[in-house]
C-alpha positions in Angstrom: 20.7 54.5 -43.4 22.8 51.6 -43.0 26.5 51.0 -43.1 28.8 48.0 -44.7 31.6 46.4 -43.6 33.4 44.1 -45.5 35.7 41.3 -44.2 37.1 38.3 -45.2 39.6 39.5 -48.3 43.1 38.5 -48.7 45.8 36.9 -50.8 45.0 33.4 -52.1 46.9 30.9 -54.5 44.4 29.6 -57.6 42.1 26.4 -56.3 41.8 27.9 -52.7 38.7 28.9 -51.5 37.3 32.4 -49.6 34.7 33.4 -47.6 33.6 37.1 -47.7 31.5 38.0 -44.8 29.7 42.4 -44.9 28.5 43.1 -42.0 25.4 45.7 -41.4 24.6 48.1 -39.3 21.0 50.1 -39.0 17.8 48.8 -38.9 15.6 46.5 -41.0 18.4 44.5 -42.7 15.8 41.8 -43.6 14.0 44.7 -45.7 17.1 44.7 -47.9 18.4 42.6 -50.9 21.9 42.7 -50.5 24.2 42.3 -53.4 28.4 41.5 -53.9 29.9 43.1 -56.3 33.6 43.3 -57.5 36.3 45.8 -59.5 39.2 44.6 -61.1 41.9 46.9 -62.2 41.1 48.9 -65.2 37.7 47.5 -65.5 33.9 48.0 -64.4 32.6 47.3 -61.8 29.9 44.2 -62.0 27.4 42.8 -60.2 28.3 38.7 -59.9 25.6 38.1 -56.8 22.6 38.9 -55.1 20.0 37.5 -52.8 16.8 38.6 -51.9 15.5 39.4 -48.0 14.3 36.3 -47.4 17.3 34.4 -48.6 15.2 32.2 -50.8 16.1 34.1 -54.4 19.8 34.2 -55.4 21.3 36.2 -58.8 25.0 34.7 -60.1 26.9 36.4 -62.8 28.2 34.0 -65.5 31.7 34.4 -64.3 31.3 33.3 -60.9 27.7 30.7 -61.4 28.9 27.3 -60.3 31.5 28.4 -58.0 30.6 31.0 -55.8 27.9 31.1 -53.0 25.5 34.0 -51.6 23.9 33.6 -48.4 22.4 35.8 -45.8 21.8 35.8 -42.0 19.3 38.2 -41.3 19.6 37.4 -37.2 23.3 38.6 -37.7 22.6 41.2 -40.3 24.8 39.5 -42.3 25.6 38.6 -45.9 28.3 36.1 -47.1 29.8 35.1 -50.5 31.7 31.6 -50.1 34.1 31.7 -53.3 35.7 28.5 -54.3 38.0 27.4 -57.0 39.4 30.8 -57.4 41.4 32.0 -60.2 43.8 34.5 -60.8 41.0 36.4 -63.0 38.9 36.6 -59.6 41.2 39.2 -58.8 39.3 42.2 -57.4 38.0 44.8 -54.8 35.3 43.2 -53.9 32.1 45.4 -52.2 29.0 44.8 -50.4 25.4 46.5 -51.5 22.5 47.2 -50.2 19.1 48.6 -51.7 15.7 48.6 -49.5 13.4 46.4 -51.8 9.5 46.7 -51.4 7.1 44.3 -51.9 7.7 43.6 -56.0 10.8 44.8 -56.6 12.9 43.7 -59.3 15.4 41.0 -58.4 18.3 41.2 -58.8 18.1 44.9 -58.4 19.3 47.7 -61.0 21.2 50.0 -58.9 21.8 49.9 -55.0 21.8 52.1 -52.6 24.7 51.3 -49.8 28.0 50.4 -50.1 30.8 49.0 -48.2 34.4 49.9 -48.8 35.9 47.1 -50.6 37.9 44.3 -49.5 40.6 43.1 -51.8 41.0 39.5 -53.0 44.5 38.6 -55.1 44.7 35.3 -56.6 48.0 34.1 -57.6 48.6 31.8 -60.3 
């Protein structure tokens, strides 16, 4: 079992820059490839980031490749998306993902397994 905690949301003007920080609880967080995902308003949810245990593999989504940043510490079981140059169509609930990944997995994964509760980020024009 392990439990999320998101932090690190807020209200932001377009250029500024974020960092989201999920923190985990339970054991074995290095046995986990954690993934951000976000919601906006009306539609799906999507994937836009993931990185494998060791930290050495990392997944973007079109939207965000270029500008946002995943990155784990696994002595802090933590996982961090740095977001920069945000725009107003970054506007989200943002959540943090987990899914135990054995030896050759698929990366990025298909469907996880944890979830934190969301942290919203509103970028103003």
């Amino acid at each position: 079992q392990v439990q999320l905690i998101e932090s690190g949301g807020g209200l932001v003007q377009a250029g500024d820059s974020l960092r989201l920080s999920c923190a985990a609880s339970g054991r074995a967080f290095s046995s986990y490839v954690m993934g951000w995902h976000r919601q906006a308003p009306g539609k799906e949810r999507e994937c836009i980031a993931a990185i494998n245990k060791g930290g050495m593999n990392t997944y973007y989504s079109d939207s965000v490749k270029g500008r946002f940043t995943i990155s784990r510490d696994n002595a802090k079981n933590t996982v961090y998306l740095q977001m920069n140059n945000l725009n107003p169509e970054d506007t989200a609930v943002y959540y943090c993902a987990a899914v135990w990944a054995p030896i050759g997995a698929n990366f990025p994964p298909k469907a996880y397994d944890y979830w934190g509760q969301g942290t919203q980020v509103t970028v103003s024009s």
